[in-house]
N, C-alpha and C positions, 0 to 999 in steps of 0.2 A: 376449411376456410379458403377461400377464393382469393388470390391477388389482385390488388384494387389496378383499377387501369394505368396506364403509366403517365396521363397527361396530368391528375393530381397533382398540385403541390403545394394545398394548403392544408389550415389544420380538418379535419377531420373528422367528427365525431358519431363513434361508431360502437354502439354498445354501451354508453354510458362511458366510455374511455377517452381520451383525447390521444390521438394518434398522428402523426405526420406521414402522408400518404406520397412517398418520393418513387421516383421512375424504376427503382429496385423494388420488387414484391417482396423480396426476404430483406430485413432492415434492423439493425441492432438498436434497441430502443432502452438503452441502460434504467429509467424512471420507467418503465411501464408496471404501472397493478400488479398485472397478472404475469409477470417476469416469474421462472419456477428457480426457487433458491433451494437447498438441502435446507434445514433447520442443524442452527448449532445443539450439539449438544451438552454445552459447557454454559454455566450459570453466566451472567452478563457482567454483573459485577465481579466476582473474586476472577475472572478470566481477564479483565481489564485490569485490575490492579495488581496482576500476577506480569501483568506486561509495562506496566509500568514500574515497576520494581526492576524487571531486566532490562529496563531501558536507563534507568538510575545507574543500577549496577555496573552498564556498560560505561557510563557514562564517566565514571570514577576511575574507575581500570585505565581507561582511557587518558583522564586527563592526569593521572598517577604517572603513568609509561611514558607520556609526555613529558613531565617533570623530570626524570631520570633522564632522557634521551637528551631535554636540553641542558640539563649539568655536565652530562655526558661529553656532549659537541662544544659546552665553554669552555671543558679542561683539556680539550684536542683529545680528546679519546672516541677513538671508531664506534657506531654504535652497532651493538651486537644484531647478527639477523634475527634471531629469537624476538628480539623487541618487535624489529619489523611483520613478523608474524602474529606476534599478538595483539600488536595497534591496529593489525589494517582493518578485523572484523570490526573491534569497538569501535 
C-alpha cells in the first residue's frame, strides 16, 4: 500500500474505510476495521465477571486495612509496614 501524499488532511475515503490522511504515512488509527488484534481466548462473560469479583475482592481488603489502620492511628499506635504493603496494591 502506497503512502498517501502529505498535503492531505481531510477525511478520506479509501476502500470502503474512512481514514484521516495526515502528513505522516504510518499513523496510529486506534478505531480502524481492519486494525489486526489476537483474538481472546477466554469466553466474554465468565472472564468479565471473574474480574469483577477481583475487583470486589480487592475492593474489601482494602477498605478492611483501612479500617484497622484508622483505629490503629486514633489509639496513637504506629501502623505496621505490612499494612502498607498490602494496601498499596488494593
Amino acid at each position: 500500500m502506497r503512502a498517501p501524499p502529505p498535503h492531505h488532511t481531510v477525511f478520506h475515503v479509501r476502500r470502503k474505510y474512512h481514514t484521516a490522511l495526515l502528513a505522516s504515512p504510518i499513523m496510529f488509527q486506534p478505531f480502524h476495521r481492519r486494525a489486526k488484534t489476537a483474538p481472546s481466548h477466554y469466553p466474554r462473560v465468565p472472564f468479565h465477571l471473574l474480574r469483577f469479583f477481583q475487583l470486589l475482592a480487592s475492593l474489601v481488603v482494602g477498605g478492611i486495612m483501612s479500617f484497622f489502620m484508622w483505629h490503629l492511628t486514633h489509639d496513637h499506635w504506629q501502623t505496621p509496614w505490612t499494612f502498607v504493603l498490602v494496601i498499596l496494591p488494593s
